[in-house]
Structures are given as structure tokens and as C-alpha cells.
C-alpha positions in Angstrom: 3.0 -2.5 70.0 3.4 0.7 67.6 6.8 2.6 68.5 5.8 6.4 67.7 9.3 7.2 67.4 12.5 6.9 69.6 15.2 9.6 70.3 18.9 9.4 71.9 18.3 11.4 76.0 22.3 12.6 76.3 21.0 13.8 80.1 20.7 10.0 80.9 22.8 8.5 77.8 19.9 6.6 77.1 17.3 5.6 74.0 14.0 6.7 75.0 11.4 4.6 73.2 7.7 6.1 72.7 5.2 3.2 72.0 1.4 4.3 71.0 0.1 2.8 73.8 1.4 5.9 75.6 4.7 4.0 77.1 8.2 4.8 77.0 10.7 2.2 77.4 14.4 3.9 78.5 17.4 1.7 77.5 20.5 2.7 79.7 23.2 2.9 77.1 25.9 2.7 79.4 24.3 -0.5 80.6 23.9 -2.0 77.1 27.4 -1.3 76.4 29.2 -2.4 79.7 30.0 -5.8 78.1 30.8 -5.2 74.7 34.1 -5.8 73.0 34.7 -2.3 71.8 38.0 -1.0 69.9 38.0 3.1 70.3 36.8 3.0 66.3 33.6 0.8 67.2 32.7 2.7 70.2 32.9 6.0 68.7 31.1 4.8 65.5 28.5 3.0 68.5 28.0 6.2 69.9 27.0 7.4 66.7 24.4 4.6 66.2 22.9 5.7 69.5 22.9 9.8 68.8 21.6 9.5 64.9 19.7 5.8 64.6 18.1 5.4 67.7 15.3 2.6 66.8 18.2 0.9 64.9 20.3 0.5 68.2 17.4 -0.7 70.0 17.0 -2.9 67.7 20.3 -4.5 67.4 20.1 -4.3 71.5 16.9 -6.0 71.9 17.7 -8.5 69.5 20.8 -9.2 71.1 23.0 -8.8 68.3 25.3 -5.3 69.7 28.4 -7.3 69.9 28.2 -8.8 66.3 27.5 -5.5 65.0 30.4 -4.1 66.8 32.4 -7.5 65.4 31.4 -6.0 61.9 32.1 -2.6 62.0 35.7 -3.9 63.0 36.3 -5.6 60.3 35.6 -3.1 57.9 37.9 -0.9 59.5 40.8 -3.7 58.3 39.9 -3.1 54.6 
């Protein structure tokens, strides 16, 4: 599976995913984030991730690692 390229949809808050198989695959962003741990800083700096990185937050989502990157981007925010 090739991704062609993947872009943030702010009419659906969502990561649309093009695939070179002709597929799109649509992760809700609200619905990856309703769990998450977030402090204002980290959601803001989340939202971000969505908006300019898109195949880097559907990465960390598929992967399952959104809440350790969150964990991480808080802690730099102490130094």
C-alpha cells in the first residue's frame, strides 16, 4: 500500500489519506483525540500536528502511540 499523499479536511476535522490503489482512508480527528490526556499546550501543538504533518499524525495514530507523543510534548514544555 503506496500513500500518494495525505492532507488535514478542516470541513470534517479529519486526515484524509490517498493510497495508489485509488482509496482514501478518513481518520476522524475528533475521534482520535476523545481519549487523550491533553494539557491546552499539547492540544494546541496536536492540532498543529494534524493541520501541517498529516501522514506524521496518522502515523503516531495508527501506531497507537498519540498519547505518548502528547506525554512528550508535555514534558518539554517543563524545561
Amino acid at each position: 500500500m503506496r500513500t500518494i499523499f495525505a492532507e488535514y479536511n478542516p470541513q470534517c476535522n479529519s486526515i484524509d489519506v490517498y493510497i495508489s490503489a485509488g482509496y482514501m482512508l478518513r481518520i476522524d480527528c475528533w475521534e482520535a483525540e476523545k481519549d487523550l490526556k491533553t494539557t491546552p499546550g499539547s492540544d494546541c501543538v496536536l492540532n498543529e500536528l494534524a493541520i501541517n504533518e498529516p501522514l506524521e499524525y496518522t502515523r503516531l495514530y495508527l501506531d497507537e502511540n498519540l498519547q505518548m507523543w502528547v506525554y512528550t510534548e508535555d514534558s518539554l514544555d517543563l524545561f
